[in-house]
C-alpha positions in Angstrom: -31.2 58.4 -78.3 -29.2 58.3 -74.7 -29.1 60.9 -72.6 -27.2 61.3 -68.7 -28.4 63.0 -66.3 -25.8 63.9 -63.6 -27.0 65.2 -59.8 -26.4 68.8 -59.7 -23.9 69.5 -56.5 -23.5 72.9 -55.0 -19.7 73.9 -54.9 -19.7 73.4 -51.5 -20.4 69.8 -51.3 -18.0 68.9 -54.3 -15.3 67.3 -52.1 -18.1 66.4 -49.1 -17.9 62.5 -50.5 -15.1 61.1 -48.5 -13.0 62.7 -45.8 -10.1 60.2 -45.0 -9.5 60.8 -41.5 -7.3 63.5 -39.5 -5.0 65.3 -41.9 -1.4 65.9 -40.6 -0.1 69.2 -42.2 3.7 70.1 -42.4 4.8 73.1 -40.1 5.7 76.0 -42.5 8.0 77.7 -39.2 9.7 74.4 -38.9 11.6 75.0 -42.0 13.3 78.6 -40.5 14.8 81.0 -42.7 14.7 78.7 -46.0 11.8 80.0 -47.7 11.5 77.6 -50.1 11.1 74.9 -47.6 8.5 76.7 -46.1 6.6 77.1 -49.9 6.9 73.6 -50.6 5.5 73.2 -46.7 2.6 75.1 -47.3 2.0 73.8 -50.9 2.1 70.2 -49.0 -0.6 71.8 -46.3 -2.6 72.8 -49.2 -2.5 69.8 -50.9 -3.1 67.6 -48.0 -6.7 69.7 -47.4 -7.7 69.0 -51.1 -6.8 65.2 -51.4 -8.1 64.6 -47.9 -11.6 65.9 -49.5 -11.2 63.6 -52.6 -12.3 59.5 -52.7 -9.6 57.6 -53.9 -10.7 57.9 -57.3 -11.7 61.4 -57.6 -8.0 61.4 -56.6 -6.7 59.5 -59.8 -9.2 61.3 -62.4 -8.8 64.5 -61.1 -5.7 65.1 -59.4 -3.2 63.1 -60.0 -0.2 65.3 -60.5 -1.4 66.6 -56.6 -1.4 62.9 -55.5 2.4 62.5 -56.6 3.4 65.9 -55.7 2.1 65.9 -52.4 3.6 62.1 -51.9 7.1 63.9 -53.1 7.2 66.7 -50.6 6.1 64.7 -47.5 8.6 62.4 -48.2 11.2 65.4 -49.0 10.6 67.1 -46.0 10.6 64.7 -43.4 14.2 64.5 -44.5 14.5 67.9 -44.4 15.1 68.0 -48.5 14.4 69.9 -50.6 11.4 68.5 -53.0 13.1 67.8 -56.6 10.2 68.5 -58.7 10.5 69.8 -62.6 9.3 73.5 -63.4 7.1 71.6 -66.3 5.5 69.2 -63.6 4.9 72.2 -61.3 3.2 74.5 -63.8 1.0 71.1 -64.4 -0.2 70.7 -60.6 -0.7 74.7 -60.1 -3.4 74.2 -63.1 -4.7 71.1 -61.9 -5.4 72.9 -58.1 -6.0 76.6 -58.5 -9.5 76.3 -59.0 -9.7 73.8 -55.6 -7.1 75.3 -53.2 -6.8 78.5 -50.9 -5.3 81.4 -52.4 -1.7 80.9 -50.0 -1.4 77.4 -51.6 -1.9 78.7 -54.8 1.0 81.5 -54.3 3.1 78.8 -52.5 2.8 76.6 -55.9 3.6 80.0 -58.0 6.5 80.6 -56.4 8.1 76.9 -56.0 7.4 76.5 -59.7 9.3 80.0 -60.2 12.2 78.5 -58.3 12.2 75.4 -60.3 12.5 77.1 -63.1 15.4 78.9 -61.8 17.3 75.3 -61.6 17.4 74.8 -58.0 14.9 71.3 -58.2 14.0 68.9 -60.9 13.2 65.4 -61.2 9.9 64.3 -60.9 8.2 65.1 -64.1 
């Protein structure tokens, strides 16, 4: 008979196995009065702090809807777009972080998947 025994890790040291470097977050003000740009700004914040905690392959097991979400907004905002991501693909990623992630991140996913849902976003699925 076979039997693993994994290290025990206190929650605090969870993410403690590879910091990649400075993280650049996305300036929630710098979006003005459009309040879903600034939700999808803070979600991007958010998951910045979360993957920059993760090893590259933490990354693909654990979060990989984060990964390509995250990827998606940067790239959205810098062209001051909005993000086109699916209500379906955004319930997904609030799952997949809200144990992880501050609770303003975890509203700022809330609410952009609420306005998905609406119809104002969706492609990435």
């Amino acid at each position: 008979m076979l039997s693993f025994h994994f290290p025990l890790r206190s929650p605090s040291t969870r993410f403690a196995e590879s910091v990649s470097g400075p993280v650049t977050l996305p300036d929630p003000h710098a979006c003005g009065d459009d309040a879903v740009l600034r939700d999808f700004a803070l979600l991007a914040g958010g998951l910045a702090l979360l993957l920059s905690r993760c090893s590259p392959r933490m990354r693909e097991r654990h979060f990989p809807k984060a990964h390509r979400a995250h990827a998606c907004i940067r790239d959205a905002l810098a062209r001051d777009e909005l993000p086109r991501l699916g209500g379906d693909f955004l319930s997904d990623l609030a799952h997949e972080i809200a144990p992880y992630v501050d609770a303003a991140t975890r509203q700022a996913a809330n609410r952009c998947m609420r306005q998905a849902a609406r119809g104002t976003g969706a492609a990435l699925a």
